[in-house]
N, C-alpha and C positions, 0 to 999 in steps of 0.2 A: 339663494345663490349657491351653484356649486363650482371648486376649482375647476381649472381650467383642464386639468389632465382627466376629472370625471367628465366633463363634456367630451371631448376628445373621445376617451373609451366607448363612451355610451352611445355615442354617435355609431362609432366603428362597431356595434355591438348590436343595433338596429341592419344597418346594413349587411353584417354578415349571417344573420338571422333572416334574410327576407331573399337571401341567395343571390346577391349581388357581390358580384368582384371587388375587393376593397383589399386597400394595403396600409401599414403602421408604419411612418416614416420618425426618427426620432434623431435629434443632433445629440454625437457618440466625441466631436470634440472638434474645437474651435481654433483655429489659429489667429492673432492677430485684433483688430476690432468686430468684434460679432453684436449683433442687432437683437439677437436669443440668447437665452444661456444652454450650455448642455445640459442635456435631459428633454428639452421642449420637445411635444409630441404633436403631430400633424396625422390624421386620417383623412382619405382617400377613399373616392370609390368610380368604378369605367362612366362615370356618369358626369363625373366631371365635378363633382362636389365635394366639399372639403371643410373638415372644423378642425381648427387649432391652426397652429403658428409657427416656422421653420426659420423665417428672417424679415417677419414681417412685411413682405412682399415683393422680394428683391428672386425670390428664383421659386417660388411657388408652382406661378403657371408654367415654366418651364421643365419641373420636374413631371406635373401634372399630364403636360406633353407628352413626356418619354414614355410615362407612365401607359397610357392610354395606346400607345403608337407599339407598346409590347420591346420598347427598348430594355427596358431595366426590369428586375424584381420580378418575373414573369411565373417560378416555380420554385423559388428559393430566393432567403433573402441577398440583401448585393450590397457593397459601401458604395457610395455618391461621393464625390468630391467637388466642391463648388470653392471657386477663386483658386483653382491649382496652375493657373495660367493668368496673362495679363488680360488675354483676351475675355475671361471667365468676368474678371476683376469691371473691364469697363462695360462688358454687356449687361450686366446684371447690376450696376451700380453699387457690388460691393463695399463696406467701408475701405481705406488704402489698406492693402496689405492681409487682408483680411480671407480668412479660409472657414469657408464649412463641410464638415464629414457628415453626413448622412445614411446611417444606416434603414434602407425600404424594407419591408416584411410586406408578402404575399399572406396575408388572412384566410384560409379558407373555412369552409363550413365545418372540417373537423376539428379545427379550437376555440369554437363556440363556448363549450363548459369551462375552457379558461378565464376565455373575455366577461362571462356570466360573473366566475368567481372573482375575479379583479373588481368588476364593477362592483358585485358586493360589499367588497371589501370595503373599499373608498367610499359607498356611499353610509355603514359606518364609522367613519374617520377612520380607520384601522388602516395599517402598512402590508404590502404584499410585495413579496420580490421575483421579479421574473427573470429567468437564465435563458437565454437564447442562443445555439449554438449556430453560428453563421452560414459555415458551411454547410451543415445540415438543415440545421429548420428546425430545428427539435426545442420544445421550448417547456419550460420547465418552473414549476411556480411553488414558493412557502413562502408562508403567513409569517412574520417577523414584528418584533416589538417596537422597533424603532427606525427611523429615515435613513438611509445611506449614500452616500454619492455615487452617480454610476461612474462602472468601470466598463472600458474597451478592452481587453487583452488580447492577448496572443501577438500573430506576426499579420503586419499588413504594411502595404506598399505600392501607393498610389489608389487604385480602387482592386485591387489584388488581395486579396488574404488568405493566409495559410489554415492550418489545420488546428484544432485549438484556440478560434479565435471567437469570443463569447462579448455579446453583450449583456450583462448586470444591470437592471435597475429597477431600484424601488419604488413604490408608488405610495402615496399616503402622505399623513400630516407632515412638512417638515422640520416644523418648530413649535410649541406646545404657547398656551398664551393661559397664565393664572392670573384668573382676577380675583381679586377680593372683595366680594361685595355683589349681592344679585338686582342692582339696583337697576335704571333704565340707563345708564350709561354703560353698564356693563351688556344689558340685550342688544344696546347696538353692536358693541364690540365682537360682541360671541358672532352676529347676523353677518356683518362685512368680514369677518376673520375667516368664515367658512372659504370665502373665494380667495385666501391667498393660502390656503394650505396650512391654515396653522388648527391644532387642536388645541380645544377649549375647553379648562376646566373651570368651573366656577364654584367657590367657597363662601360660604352665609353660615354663621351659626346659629342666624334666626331663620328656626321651622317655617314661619311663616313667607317667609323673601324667598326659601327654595320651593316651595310650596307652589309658589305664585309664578313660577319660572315660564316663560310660552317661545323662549326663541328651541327648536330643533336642534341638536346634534349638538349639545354640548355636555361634558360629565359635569355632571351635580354633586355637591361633599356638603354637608352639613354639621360640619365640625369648626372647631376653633382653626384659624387660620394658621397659627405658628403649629400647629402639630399637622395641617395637612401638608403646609410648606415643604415641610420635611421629610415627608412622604412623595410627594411628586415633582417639586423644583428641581432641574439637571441643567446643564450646561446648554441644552435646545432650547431652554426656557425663558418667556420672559414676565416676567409677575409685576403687577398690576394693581394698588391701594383705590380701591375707587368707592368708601361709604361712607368718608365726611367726619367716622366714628372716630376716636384717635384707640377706643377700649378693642376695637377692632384691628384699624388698619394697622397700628403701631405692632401689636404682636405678631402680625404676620411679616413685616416690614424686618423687625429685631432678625428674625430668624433668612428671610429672604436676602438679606445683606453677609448672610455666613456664608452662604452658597456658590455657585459659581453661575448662577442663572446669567443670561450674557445682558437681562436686563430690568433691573427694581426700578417702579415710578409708581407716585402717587400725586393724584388728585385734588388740587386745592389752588389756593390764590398764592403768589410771593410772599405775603403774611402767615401761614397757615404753614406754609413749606417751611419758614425760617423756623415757626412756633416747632416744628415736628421732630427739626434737627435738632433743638435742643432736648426735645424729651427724649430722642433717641439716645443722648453720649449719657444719660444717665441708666441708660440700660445695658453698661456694657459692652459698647460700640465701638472700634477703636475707630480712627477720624476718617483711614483709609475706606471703612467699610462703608462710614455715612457718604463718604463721597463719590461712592458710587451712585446713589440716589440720585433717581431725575424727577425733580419737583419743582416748578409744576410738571408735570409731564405733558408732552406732545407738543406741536410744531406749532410757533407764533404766530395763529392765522388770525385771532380775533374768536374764537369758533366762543359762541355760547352755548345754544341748545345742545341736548343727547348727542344727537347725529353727527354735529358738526367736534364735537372735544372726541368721537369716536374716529373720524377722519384723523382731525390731529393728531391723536396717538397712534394709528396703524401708519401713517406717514412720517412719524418720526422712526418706528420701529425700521420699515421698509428703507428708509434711509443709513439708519445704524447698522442693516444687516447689507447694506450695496456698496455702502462706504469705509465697512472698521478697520481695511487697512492702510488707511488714509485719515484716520479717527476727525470724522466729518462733524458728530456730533460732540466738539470741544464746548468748552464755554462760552465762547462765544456764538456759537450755533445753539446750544440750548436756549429756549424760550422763558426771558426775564420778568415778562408782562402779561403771560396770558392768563386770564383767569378761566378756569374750568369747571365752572357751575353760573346761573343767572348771576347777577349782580348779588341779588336780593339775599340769594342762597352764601353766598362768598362772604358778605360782609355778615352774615351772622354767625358762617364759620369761622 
């Protein structure tokens, strides 16, 4: 599975390589209730065909319209405004109140070696950022270490903009996901993670478990976990106890609770979580830090197999990261009962 902004490119990337008309439509910023977040990327092309997503189908074919009809974005890009009116508001079943900016780009054949190099990029998980200068066209790309939110600048006013007025945005992983442990709960995790944008590092300090590794596109460390922790845990991150070992999880755990990772969980039953917390306050821990901990980790669905405790936890994640300033995931929201391995496996952990 690849994200959804690689689909998107790589689509746009087929059709402007085969000398079809095609435009990069991307939301530059939202007023009110929006159905997308800014950043969401939609490609186009005169043909009438379309991957990716603006507002989940609330002005699509509309835009698609103008598009084709040589209204908008014809030789240079243009800002869109959608819900700047009432009448925008009830044609389009906007949510109330709600506004979308729209910045269209005309793709032609000559930034193909752009579209090539973006794609690249992303399809080694790797970050690229592209400067786009509005009024002109002129678009501009470096390779960067890390995610950034876009930015709109300069002057604009209504679908008007002045001089100086640039779209920014990065493309690539947004948020990093460390697991510990390359077992098969962790292959699922790395396999569904690809599709939301997150990069995937996995740590095993048994040769043999990295050895055996077969999901794609995730970095490999064959070190002790508290010393890669330390090396690659940041504030984008969210790390991940998943080998049942406590000689394992526990040291990566010690050190990933120092951190500012925005999320430590480890895998196990209510028993195993309580056992863990104790062997953590002898390590040093002050109580603040073990309570960061989400153990069991991931959303009370019941989930047993690989697959389903891999859902769980990217669903709790995706929730902690749509909700935390509303801290959705309180304790009562964290999951009291689920167990995260067979039965079988649980009670002998």
């Amino acid at each position: 599975m690849d994200n959804a902004d690689l689909e998107v490119l790589r689509q746009l990337q087929q059709w402007v390589s085969s000398g079809q008309q095609a435009w990069l439509c991307t939301v530059v910023k939202t007023w009110g209730s929006s159905p997308r977040p800014i950043g969401s990327l939609l490609s186009c092309n005169a043909e009438g065909q379309m991957m990716g997503s603006l507002s989940g189908g609330c002005i699509e074919d509309d835009l698609l319209e103008k598009l084709r009809a040589g209204e908008l974005a014809t030789d240079k890009p243009h800002l869109h405004i959608y819900g700047a009116s009432d009448e925008d508001v009830e044609r389009f079943q906007l949510p109330c109140g709600g506004q979308l900016h729209i910045v269209i780009e005309p793709i032609a054949r000559s930034a193909l070696d752009d579209i090539n190099q973006m794609v690249a990029r992303l399809k080694e998980r790797q970050c690229i950022t592209r400067t786009v200068d509005i009024v002109s066209g002129e678009m501009n790309l470096s390779e960067v270490d890390r995610f950034a939110h876009l930015q709109f600048t300069g002057k604009f006013d209504n679908e008007a903009v002045g001089e100086d007025t640039q779209l920014v945005q990065t493309y690539g992983p947004r948020h990093q996901l460390f697991l510990i442990g390359a077992g098969q709960v962790s292959m699922y995790l790395a396999d569904f993670a690809r599709a939301l944008d997150y990069h995937v590092v996995v740590c095993d300090p048994r040769a043999e478990m990295i050895d055996q590794w077969p999901v794609e596109g995730a970095q490999l460390v064959n070190d002790m976990p508290d010393d890669a922790v330390r090396l690659h845990a940041d504030a984008f991150s969210a790390v991940i106890a998943l080998t049942h070992d406590p000689r394992i999880d526990d040291m990566g755990l010690m050190e990933a609770l120092k951190t500012d990772a925005f999320f430590v969980g480890a895998m196990g039953s209510t028993r195993t979580s309580a056992k863990r917390r104790e062997r953590l306050k002898l390590l040093d821990l002050r109580d603040e830090e073990i309570a960061r901990l989400h153990g069991p980790v991931g959303l009370p669905i019941g989930s047993k197999t690989p697959a389903e405790i891999a859902i769980a936890i990217l669903g709790q994640l995706t929730a902690l990261r749509a909700e935390s300033k509303t801290d959705l995931l309180n304790a009562d929201f964290r999951p009291s009962n689920i167990t995260t391995e067979s039965t079988a496996e649980v009670a002998a952990g």
